[in-house]
C-alpha positions as CSV (number, residue, x, y, z in Angstrom):
1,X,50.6,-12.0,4.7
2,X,47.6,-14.5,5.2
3,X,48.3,-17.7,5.3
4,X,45.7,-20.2,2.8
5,X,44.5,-21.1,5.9
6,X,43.1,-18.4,7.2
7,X,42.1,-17.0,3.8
8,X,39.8,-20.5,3.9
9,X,38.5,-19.5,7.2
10,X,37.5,-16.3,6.3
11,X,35.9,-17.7,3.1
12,X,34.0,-20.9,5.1
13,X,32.7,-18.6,8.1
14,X,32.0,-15.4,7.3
15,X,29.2,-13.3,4.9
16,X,30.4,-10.5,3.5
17,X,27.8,-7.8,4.0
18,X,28.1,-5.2,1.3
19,X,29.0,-1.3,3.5
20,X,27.9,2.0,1.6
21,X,28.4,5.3,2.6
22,X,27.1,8.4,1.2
23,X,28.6,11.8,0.4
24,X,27.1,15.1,0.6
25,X,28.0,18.0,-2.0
26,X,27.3,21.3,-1.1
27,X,27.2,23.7,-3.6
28,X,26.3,27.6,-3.8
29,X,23.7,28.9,-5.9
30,X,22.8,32.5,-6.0
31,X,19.4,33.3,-6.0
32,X,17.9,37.0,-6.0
33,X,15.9,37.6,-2.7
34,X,15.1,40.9,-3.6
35,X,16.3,44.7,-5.0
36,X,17.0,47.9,-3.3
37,X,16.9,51.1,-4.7
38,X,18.6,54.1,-3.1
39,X,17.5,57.8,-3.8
40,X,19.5,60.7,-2.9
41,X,18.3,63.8,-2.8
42,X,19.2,67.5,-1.5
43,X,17.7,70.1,1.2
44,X,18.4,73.4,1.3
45,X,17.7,75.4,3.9
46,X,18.6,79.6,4.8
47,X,20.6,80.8,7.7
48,X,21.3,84.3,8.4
49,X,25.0,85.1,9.4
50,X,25.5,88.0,11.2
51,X,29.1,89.0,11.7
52,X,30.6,92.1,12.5
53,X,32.2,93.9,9.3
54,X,35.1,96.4,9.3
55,X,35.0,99.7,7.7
56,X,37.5,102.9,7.3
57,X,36.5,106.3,6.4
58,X,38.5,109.2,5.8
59,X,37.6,112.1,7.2
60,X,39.3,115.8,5.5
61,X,39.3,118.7,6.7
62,X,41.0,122.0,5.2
63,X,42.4,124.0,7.8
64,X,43.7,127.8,6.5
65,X,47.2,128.7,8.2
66,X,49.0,131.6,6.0
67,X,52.2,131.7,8.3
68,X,55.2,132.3,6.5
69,X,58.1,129.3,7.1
70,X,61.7,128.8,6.0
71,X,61.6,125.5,4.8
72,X,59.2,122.9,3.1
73,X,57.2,121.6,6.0
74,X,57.1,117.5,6.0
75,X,54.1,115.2,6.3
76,X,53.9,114.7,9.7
77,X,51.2,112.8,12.0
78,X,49.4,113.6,15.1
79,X,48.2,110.8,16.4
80,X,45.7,109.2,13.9
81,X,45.4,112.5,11.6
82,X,48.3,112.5,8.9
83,X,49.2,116.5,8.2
84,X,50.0,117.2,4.7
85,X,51.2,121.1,4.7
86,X,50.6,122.9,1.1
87,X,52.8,125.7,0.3
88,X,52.4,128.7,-2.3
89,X,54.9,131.1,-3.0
90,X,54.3,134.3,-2.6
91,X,56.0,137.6,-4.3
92,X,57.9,140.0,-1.6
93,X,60.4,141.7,-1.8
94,X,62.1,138.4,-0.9
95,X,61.1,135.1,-2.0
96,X,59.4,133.6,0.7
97,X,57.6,130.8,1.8
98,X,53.8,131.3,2.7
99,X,51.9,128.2,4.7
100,X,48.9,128.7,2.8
101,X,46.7,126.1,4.2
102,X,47.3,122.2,5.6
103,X,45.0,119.5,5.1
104,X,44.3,117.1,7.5
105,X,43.5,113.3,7.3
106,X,42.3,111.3,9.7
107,X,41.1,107.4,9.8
108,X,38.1,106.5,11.4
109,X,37.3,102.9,12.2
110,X,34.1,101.3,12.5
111,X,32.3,98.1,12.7
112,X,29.3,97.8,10.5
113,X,26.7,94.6,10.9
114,X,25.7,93.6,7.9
115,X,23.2,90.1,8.1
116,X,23.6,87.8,5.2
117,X,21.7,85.0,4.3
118,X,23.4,82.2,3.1
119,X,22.2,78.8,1.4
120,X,22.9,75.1,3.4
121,X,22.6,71.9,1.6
122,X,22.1,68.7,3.7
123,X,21.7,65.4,1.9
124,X,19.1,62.6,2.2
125,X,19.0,59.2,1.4
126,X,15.8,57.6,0.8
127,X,16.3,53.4,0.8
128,X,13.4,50.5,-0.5
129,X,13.6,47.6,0.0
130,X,11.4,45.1,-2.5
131,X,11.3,41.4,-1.6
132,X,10.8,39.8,-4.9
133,X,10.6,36.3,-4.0
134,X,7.2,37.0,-1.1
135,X,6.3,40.1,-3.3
136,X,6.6,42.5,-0.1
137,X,7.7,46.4,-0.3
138,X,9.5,47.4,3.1
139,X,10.7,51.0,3.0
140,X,13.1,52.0,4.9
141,X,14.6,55.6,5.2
142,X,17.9,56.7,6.5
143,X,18.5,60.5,6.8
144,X,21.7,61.1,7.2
């Protein structure tokens, strides 16, 4: 605590000079500087595709036998070419069984080229840029 005395001493000898101080306030403000417009558009260009294509024939050819047999003859394969026997009877004395004919099958492969053209779409992107405040256009495109 002061004493009276030295509250009187302060009061007697010294001159109070008056101190301010000053604040700063910052403060936002949004302010357009300009607009951008993007424009999108769309290429298309053609590319031919050539790829090799598979492709099966059948190829048939009748082949005349007339040989008598026991049985039914199976389906039966040689190699690629499937034999499929046909069978008639025939009046004998007997019943018998007459191999009339067989007909056989076989596969042929192939490859086949076939080019086909095919449509591509790339996209663009076309950006401008207009400063509205120093009334400047600046264009600027990105092709991506």
């Amino acid at each position: 605590m002061e004493s009276d005395r030295d509250k009187n001493l302060v009061d007697e000898s010294a001159t109070v000079i008056p101190v301010w101080q000053e604040e700063a306030i910052v403060q936002k403000i949004k302010r357009e500087t300009g607009t951008v417009a993007i424009h999108k558009s769309v290429e298309k260009r053609s590319e031919v595709v050539d790829l090799p294509l598979s492709a099966e024939e059948v190829e048939i050819e009748r082949v005349p036998v007339n040989r008598m047999v026991e049985a039914p003859v199976p389906i039966r394969y040689e190699g690629d070419t499937m034999i499929i026997s046909l069978l008639e009877e025939v009046l004998v004395v007997e019943k018998r069984l007459l191999l009339r004919e067989e007909v056989h099958v076989k596969k042929i492969h192939k490859e086949v080229h076939e080019p086909q053209e095919v449509q591509l779409r790339r996209e663009q992107v076309e950006i401008e840029r207009n400063a509205s405040l120093s009334g400047d256009l600046a264009q600027d495109t990105t092709k991506s």
